[in-house]
Structure formats: C-alpha cells, structure tokens
PyMOL Python script that loads the backbone (N, CA, C, O; Angstrom):
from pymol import cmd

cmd.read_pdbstr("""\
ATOM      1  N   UNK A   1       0.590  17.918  14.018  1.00  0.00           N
ATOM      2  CA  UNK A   1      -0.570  17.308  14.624  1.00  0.00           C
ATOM      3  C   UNK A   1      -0.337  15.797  14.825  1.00  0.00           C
ATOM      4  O   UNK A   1      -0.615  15.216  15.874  1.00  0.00           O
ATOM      5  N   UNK A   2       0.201  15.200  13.726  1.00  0.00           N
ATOM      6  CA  UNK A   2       0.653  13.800  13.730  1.00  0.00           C
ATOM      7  C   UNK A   2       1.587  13.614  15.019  1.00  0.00           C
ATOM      8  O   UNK A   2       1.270  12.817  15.903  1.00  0.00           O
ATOM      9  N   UNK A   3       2.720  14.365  15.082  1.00  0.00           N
ATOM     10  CA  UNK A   3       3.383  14.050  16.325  1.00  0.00           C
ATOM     11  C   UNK A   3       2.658  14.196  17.633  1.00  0.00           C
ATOM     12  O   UNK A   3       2.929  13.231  18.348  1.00  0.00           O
ATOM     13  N   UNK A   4       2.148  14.721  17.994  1.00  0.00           N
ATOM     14  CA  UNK A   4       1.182  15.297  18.954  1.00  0.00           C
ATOM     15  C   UNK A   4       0.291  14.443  19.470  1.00  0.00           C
ATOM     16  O   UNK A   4       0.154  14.242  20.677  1.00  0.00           O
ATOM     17  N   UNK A   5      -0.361  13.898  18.559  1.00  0.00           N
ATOM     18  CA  UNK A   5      -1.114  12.562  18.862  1.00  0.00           C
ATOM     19  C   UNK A   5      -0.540  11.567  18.988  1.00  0.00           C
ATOM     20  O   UNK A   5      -1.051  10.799  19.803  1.00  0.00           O
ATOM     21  N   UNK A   6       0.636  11.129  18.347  1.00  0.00           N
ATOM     22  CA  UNK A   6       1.518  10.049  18.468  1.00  0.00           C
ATOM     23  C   UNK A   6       2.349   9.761  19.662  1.00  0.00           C
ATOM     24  O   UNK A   6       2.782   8.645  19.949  1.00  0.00           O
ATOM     25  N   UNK A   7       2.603  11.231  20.571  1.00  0.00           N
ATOM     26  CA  UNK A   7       3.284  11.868  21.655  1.00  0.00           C
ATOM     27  C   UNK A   7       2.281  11.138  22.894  1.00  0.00           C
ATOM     28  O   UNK A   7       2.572  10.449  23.872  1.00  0.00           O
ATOM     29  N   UNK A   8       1.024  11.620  22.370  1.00  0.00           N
ATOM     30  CA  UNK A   8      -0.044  11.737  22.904  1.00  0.00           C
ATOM     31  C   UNK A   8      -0.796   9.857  23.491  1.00  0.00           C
ATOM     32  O   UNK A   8      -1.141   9.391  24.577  1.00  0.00           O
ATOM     33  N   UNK A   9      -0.753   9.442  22.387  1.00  0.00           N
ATOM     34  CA  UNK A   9      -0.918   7.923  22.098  1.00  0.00           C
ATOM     35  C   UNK A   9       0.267   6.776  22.722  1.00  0.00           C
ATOM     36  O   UNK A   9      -0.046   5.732  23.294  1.00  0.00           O
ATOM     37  N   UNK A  10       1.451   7.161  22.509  1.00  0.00           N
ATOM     38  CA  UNK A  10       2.537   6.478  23.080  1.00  0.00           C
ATOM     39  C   UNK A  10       2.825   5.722  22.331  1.00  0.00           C
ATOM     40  O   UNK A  10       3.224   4.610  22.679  1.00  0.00           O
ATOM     41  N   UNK A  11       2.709   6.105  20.997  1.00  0.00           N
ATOM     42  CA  UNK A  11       3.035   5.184  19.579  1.00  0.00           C
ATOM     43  C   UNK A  11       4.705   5.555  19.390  1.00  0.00           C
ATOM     44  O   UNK A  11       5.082   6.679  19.721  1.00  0.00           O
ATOM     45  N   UNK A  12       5.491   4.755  18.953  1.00  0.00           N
ATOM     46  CA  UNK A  12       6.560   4.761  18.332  1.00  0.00           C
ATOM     47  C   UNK A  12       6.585   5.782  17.032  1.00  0.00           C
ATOM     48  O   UNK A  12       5.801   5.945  16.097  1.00  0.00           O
ATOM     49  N   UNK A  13       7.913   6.431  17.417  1.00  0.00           N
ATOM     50  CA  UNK A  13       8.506   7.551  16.280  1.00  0.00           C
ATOM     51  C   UNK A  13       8.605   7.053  14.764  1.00  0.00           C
ATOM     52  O   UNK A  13       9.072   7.754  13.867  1.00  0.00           O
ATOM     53  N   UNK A  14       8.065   5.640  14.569  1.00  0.00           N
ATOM     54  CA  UNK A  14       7.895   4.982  13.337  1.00  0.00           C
ATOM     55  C   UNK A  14       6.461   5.347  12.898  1.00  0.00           C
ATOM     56  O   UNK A  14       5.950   4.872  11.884  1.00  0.00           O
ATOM     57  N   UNK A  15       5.913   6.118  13.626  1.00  0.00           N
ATOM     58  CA  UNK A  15       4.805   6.077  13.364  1.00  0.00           C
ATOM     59  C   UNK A  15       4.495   7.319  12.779  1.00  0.00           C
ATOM     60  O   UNK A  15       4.243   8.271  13.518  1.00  0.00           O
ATOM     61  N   UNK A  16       4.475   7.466  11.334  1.00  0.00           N
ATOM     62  CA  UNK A  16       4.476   8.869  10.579  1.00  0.00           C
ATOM     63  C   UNK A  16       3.476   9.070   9.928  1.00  0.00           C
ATOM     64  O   UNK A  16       2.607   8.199   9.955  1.00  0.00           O
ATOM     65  N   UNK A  17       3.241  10.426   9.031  1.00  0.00           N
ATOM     66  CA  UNK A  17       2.360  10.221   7.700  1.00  0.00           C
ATOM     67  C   UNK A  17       2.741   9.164   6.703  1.00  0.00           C
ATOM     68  O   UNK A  17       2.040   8.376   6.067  1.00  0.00           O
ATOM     69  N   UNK A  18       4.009   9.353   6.734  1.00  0.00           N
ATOM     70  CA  UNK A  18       4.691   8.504   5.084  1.00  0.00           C
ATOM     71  C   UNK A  18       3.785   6.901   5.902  1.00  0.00           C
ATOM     72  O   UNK A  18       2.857   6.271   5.395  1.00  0.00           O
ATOM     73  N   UNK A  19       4.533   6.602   7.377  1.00  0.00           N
ATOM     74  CA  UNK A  19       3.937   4.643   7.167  1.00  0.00           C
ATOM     75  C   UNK A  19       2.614   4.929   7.420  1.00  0.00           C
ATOM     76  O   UNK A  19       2.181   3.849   7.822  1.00  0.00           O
ATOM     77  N   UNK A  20       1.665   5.754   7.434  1.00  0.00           N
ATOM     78  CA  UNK A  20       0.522   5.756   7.677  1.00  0.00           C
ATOM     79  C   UNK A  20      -0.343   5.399   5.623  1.00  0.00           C
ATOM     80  O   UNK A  20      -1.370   4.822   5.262  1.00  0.00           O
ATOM     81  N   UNK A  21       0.567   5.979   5.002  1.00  0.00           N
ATOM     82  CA  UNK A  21       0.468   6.425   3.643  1.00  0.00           C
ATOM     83  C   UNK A  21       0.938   4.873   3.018  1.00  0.00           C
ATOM     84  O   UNK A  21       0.301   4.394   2.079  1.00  0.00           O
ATOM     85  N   UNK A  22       1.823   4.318   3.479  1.00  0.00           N
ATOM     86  CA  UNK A  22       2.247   3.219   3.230  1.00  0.00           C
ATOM     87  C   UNK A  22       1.521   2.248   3.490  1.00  0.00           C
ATOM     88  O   UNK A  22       1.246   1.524   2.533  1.00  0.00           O
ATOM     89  N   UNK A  23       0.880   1.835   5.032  1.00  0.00           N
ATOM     90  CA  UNK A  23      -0.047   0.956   5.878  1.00  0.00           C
ATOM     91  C   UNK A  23      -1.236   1.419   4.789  1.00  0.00           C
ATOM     92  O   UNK A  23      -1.505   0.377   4.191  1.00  0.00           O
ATOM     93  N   UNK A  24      -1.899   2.272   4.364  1.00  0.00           N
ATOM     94  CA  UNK A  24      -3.083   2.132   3.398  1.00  0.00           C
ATOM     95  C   UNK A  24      -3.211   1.518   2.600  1.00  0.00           C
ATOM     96  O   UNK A  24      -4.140   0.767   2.303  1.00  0.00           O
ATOM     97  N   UNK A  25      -1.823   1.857   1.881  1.00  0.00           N
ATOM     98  CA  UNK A  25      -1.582   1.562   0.445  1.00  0.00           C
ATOM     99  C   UNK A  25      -1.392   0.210   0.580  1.00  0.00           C
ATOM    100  O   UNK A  25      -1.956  -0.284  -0.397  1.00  0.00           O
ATOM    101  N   UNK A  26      -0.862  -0.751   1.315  1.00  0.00           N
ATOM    102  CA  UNK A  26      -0.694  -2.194   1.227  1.00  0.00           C
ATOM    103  C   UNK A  26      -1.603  -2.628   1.972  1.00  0.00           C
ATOM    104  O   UNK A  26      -1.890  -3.756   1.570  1.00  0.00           O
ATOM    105  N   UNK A  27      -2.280  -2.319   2.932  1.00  0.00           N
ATOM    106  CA  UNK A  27      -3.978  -2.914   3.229  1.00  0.00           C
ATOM    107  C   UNK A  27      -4.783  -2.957   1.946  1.00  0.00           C
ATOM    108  O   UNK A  27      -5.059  -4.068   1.494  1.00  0.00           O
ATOM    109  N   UNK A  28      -5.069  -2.191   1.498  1.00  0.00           N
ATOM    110  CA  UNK A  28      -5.665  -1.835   0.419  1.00  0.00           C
ATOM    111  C   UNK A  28      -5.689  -3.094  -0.717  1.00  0.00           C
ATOM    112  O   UNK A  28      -6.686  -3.802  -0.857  1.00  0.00           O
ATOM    113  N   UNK A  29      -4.430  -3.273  -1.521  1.00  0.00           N
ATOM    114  CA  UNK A  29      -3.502  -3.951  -2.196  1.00  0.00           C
ATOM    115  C   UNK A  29      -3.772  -5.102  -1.585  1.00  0.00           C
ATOM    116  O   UNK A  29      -4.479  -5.872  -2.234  1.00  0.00           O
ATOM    117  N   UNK A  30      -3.274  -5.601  -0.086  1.00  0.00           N
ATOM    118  CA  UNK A  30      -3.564  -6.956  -0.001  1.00  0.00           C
ATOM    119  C   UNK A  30      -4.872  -7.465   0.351  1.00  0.00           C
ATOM    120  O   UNK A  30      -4.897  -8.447   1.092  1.00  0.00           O
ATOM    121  N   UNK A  31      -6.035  -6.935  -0.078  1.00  0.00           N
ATOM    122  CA  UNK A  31      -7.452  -7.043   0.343  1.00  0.00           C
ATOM    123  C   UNK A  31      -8.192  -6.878  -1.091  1.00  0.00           C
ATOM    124  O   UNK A  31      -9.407  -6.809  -1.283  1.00  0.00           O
ATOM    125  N   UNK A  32      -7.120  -6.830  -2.076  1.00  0.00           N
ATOM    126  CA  UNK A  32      -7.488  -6.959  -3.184  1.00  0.00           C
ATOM    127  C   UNK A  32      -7.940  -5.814  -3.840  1.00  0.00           C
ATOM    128  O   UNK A  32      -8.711  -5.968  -4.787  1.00  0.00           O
ATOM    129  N   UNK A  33      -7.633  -4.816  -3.541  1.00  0.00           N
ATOM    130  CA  UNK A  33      -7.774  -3.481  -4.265  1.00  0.00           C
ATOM    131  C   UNK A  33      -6.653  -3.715  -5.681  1.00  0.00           C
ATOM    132  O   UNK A  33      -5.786  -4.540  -5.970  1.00  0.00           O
ATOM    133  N   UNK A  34      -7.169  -2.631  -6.252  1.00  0.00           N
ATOM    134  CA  UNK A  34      -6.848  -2.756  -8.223  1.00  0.00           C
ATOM    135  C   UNK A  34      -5.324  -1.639  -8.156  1.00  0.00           C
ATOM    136  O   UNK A  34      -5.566  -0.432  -8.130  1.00  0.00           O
ATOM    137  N   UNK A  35      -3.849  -2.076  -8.130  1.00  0.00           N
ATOM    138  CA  UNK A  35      -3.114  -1.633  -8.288  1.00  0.00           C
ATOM    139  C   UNK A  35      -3.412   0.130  -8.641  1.00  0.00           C
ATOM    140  O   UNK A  35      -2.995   1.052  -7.940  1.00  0.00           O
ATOM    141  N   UNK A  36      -4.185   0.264  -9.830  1.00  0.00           N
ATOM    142  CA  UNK A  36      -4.246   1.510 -10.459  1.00  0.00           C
ATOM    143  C   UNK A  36      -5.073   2.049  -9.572  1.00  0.00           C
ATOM    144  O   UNK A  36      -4.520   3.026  -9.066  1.00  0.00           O
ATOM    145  N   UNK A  37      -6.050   1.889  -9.181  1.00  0.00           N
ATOM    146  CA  UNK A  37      -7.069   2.859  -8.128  1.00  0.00           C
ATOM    147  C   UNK A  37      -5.968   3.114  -7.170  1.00  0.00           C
ATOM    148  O   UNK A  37      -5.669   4.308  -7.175  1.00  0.00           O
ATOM    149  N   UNK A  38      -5.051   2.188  -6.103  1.00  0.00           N
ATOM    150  CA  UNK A  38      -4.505   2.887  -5.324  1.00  0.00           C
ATOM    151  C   UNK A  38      -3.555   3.558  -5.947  1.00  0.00           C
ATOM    152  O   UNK A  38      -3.386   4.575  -5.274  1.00  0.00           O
ATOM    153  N   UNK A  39      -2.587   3.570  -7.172  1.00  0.00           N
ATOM    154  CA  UNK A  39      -2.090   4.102  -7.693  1.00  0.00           C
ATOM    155  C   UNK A  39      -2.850   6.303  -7.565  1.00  0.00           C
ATOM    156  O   UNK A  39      -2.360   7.383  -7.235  1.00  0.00           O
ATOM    157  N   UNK A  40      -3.850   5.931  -7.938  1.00  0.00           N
ATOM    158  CA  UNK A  40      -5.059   7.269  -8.353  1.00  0.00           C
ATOM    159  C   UNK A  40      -4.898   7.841  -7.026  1.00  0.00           C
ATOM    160  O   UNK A  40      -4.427   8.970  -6.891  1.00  0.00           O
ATOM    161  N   UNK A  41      -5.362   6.930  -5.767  1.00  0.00           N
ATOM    162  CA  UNK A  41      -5.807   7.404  -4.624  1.00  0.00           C
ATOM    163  C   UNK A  41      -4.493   8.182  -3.939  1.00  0.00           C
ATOM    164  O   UNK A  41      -4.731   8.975  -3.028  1.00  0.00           O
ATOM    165  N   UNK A  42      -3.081   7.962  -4.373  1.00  0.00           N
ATOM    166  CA  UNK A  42      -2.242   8.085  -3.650  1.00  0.00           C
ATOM    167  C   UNK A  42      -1.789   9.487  -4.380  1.00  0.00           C
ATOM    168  O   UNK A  42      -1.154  10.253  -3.655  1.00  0.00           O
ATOM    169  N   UNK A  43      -1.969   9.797  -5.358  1.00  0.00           N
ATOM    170  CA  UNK A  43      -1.757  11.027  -6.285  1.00  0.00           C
ATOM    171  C   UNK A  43      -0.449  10.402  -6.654  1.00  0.00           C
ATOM    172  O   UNK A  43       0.364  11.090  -6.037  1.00  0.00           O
ATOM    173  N   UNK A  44       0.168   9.549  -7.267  1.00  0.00           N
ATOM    174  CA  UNK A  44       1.132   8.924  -7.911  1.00  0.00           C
ATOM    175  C   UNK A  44       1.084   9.218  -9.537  1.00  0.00           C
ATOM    176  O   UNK A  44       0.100   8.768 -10.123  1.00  0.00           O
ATOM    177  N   UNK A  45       2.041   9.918 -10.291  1.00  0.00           N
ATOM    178  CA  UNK A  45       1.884  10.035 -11.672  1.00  0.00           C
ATOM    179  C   UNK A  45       2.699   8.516 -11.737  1.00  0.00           C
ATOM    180  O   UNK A  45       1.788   7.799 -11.322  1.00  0.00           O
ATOM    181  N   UNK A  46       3.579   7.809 -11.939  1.00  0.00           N
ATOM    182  CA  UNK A  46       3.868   6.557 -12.485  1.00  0.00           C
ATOM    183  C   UNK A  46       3.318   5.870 -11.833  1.00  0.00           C
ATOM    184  O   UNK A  46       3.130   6.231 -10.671  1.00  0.00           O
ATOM    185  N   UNK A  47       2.786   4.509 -12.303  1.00  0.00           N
ATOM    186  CA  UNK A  47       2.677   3.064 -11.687  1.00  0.00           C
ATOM    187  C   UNK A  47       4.173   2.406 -10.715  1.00  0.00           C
ATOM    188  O   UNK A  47       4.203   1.899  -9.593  1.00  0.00           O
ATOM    189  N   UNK A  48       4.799   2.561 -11.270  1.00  0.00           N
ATOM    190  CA  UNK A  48       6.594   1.853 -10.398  1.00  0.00           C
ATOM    191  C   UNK A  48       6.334   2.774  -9.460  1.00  0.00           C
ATOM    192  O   UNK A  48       6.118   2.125  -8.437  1.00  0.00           O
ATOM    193  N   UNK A  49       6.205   4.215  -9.164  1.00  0.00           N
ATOM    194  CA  UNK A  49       6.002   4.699  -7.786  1.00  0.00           C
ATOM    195  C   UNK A  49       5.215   3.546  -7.073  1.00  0.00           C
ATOM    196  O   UNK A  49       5.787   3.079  -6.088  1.00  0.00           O
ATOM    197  N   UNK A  50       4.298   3.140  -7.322  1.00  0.00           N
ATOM    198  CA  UNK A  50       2.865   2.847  -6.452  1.00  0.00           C
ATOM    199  C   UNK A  50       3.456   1.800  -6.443  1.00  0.00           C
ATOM    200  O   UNK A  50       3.487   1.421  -5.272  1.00  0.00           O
ATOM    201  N   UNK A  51       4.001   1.034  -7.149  1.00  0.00           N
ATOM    202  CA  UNK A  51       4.504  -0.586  -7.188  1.00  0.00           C
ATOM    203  C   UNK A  51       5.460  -0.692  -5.967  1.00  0.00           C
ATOM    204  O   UNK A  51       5.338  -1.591  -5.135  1.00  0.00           O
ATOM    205  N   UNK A  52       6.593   0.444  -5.887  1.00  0.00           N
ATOM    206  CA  UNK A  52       7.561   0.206  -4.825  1.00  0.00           C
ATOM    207  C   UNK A  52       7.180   1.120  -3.205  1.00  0.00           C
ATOM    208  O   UNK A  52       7.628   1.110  -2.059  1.00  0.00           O
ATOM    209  N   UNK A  53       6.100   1.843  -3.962  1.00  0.00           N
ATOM    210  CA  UNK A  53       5.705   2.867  -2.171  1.00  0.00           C
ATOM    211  C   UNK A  53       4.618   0.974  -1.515  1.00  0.00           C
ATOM    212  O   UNK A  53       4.664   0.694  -0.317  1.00  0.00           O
ATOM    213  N   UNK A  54       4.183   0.455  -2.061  1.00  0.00           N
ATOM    214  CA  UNK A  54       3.628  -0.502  -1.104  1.00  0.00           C
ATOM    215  C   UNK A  54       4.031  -1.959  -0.783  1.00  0.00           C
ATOM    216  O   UNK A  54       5.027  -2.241  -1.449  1.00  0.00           O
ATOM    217  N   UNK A  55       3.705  -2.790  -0.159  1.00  0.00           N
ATOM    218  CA  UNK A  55       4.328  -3.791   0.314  1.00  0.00           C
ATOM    219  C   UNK A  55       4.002  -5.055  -0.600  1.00  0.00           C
ATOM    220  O   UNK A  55       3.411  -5.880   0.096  1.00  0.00           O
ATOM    221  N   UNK A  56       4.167  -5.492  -1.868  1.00  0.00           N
ATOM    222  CA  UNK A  56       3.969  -6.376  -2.591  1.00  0.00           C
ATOM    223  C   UNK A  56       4.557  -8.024  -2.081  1.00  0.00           C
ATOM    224  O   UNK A  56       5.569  -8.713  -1.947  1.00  0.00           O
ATOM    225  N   UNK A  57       2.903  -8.006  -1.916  1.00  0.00           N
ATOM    226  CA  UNK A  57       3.307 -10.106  -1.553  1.00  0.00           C
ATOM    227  C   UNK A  57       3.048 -11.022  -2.592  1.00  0.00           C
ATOM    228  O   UNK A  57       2.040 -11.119  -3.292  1.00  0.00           O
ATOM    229  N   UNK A  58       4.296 -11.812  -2.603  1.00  0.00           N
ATOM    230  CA  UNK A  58       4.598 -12.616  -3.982  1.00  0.00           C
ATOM    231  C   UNK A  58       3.582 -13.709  -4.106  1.00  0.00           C
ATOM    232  O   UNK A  58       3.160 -13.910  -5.245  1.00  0.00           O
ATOM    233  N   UNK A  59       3.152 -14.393  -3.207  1.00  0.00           N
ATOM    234  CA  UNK A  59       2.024 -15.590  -2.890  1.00  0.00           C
ATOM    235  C   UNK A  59       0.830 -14.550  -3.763  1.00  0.00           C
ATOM    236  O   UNK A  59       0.251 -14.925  -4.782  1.00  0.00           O
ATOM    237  N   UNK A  60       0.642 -13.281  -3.150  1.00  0.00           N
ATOM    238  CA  UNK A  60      -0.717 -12.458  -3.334  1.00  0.00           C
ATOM    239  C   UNK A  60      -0.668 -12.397  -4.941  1.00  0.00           C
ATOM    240  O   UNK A  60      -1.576 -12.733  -5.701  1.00  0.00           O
ATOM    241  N   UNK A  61       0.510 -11.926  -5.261  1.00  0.00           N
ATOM    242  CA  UNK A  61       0.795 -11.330  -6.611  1.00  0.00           C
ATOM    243  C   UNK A  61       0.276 -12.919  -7.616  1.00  0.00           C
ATOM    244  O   UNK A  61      -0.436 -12.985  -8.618  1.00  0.00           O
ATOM    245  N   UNK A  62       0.975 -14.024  -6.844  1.00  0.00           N
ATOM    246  CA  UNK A  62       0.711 -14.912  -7.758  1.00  0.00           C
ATOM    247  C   UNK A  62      -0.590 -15.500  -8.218  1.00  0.00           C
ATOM    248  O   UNK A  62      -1.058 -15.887  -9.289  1.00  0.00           O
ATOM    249  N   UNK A  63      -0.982 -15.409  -6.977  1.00  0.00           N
ATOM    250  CA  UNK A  63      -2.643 -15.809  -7.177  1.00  0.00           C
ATOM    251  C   UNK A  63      -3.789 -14.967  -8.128  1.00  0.00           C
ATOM    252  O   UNK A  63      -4.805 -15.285  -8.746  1.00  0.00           O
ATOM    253  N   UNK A  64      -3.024 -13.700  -7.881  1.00  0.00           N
ATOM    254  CA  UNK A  64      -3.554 -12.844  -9.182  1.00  0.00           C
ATOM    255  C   UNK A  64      -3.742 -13.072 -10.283  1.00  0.00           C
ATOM    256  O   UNK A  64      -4.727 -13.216 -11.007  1.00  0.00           O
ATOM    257  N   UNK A  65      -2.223 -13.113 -10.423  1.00  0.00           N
ATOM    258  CA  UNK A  65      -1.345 -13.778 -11.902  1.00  0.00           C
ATOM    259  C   UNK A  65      -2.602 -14.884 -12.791  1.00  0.00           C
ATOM    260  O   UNK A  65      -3.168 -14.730 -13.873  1.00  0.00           O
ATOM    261  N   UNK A  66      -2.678 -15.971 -11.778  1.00  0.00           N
ATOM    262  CA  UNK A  66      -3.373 -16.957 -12.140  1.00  0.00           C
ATOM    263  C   UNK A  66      -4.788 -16.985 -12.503  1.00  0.00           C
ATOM    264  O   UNK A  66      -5.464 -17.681 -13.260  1.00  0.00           O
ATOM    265  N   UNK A  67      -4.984 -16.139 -11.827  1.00  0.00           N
ATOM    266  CA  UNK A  67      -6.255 -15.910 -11.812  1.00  0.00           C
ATOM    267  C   UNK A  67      -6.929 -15.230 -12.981  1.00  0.00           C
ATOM    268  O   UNK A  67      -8.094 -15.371 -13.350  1.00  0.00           O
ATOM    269  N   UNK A  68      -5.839 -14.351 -13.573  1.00  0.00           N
ATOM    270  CA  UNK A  68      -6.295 -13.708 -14.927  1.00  0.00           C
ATOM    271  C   UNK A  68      -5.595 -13.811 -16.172  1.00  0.00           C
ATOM    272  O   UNK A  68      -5.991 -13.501 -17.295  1.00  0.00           O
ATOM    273  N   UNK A  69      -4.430 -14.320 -15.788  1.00  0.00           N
ATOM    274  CA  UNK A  69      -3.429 -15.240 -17.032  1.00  0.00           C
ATOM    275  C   UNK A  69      -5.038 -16.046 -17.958  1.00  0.00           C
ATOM    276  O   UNK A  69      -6.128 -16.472 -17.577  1.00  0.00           O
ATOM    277  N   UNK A  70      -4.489 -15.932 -18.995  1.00  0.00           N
ATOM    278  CA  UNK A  70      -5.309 -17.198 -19.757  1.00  0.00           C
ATOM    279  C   UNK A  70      -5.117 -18.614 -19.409  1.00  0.00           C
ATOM    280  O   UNK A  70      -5.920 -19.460 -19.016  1.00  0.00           O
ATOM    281  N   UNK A  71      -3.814 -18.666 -19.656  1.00  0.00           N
ATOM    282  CA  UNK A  71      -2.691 -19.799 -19.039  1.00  0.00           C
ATOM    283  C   UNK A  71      -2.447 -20.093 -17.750  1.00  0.00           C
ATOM    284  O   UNK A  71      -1.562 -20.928 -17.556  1.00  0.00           O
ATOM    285  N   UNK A  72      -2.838 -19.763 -17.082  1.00  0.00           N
ATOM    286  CA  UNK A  72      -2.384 -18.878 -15.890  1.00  0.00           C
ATOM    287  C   UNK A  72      -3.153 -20.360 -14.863  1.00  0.00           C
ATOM    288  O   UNK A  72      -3.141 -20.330 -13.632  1.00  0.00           O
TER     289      UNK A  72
END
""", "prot")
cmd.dss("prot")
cmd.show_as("cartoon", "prot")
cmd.util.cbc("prot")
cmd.orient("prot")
C-alpha cells in the first residue's frame, strides 16, 4: 500500500515505512517528547534501540542535559 501511494504521490523510493517510523520518532524527540514514551510508542524492548533508530541532536540533547543536571 505504501508503495502504491508513494508510486502514486511521486515521492522518492526513500520514502518507506522504516523513514516514515524514523521521521516520527525524531519529530517527536526534537519537539521535546520523553525519550521513553517514544521508546513505548515504537514497541522497542531496549532504550539503545530507540536511542540509535532516531536522529539525536547534540545542541537538543544539551539543553536537556542542562536543564535537569543539578549542576547542569
């Protein structure tokens, strides 16, 4: 069905379930969603899955960091 519409649309063969699954997961993440919920949402048993299936930005990550560090 995915191809079909994609056929259909005139979207590039990059355009799959997996980066569709991916494009969530790091919208999500960089809009400030909670690592572990998308972790949940994605049916991921480890965290390092979810850590490396999405697009982690280091600026984003840091501001986090800081934000809930004590020190931080």
């Amino acid at each position: 069905m995915i191809r079909a519409t994609r056929l259909q649309l005139g979207l590039p063969a990059t355009a799959t379930p997996h980066a569709l699954r991916h494009s969530f997961a790091s919208h999500l993440l960089n809009r400030g969603g909670d690592l572990r919920t998308i972790q949940e949402l994605l049916g991921h048993a480890n965290l390092s899955t979810t850590e490396a299936y999405t697009s982690l930005d280091a600026a984003r990550l840091m501001d986090v960091y800081h934000g809930a560090h004590p020190r931080g």
